[in-house]
C-alpha positions in Angstrom: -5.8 9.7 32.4 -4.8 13.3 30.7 -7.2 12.0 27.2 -9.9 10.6 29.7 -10.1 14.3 31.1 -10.4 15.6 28.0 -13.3 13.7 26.4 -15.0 13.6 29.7 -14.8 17.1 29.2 -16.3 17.7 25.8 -18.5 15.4 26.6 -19.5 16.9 29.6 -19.4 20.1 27.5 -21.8 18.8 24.2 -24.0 18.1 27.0 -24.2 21.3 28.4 -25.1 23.1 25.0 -27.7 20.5 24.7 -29.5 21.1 28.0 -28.9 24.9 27.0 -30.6 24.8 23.8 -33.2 23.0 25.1 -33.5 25.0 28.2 -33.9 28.1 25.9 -36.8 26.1 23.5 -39.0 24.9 26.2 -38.4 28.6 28.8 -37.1 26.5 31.4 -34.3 29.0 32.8 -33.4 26.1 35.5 -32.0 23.5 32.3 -30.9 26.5 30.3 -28.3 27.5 33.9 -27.6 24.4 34.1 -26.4 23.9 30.7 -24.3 26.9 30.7 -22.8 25.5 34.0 -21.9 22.2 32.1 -20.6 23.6 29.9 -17.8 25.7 31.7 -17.4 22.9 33.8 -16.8 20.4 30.5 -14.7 23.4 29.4 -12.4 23.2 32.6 -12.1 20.0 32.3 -10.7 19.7 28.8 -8.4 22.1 29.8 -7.0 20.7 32.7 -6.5 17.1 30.7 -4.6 18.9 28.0 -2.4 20.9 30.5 -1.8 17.4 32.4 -0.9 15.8 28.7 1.7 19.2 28.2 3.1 18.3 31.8 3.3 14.6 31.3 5.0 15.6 27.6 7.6 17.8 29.6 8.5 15.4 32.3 9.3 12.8 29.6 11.5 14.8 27.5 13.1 15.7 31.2 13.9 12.3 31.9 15.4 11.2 28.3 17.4 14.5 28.8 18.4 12.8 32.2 19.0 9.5 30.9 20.9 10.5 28.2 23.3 13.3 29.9 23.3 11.9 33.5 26.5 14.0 34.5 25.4 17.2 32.6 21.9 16.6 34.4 24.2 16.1 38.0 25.7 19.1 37.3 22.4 21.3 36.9 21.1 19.7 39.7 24.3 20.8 42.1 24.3 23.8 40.6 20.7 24.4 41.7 21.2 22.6 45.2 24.0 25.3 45.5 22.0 28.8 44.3 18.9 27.8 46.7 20.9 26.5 49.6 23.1 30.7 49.2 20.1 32.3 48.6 18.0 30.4 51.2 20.4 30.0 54.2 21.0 33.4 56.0 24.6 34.5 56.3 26.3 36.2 59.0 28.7 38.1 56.3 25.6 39.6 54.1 
């Protein structure tokens, strides 16, 4: 899904310079704007498909890391549970 964002993007982006260029050639500032708009939308869109690819990277390596270090992986996770549950919960004594 990440790559599909991506070449929808610079596609949607190769697009826009077209209608740009050809917006600028002919003086029609309607297909010039909406060119330029293409393109930052094609531009977004790339974007956001390699970010996902980065995430979907990360989560991976998370869950070999978790797969192969189940009670080191337990441990962070307790240790976690306990920081957020002192820091969340409101104590009498503080």
């Amino acid at each position: 899904m990440a790559d599909e964002n991506s070449v929808e993007g610079l596609v949607t982006q190769g697009t826009g310079k077209l209608k740009d260029a050809a917006g600028g050639l002919t003086g029609d500032t309607g297909l010039q704007a909406e060119g330029k708009f293409d393109q930052v939308t094609g531009k977004v869109q790339r974007q956001f498909g390699e970010t996902l690819d980065d995430a979907q990277d990360q989560i991976e390596g998370f869950a070999g890391y978790v797969a192969d270090q189940p009670l080191a992986a337990l441990g962070i996770a307790t240790g976690i549970g306990f920081l957020l549950g002192y820091l969340l919960i409101p104590s009498r004594k503080r």
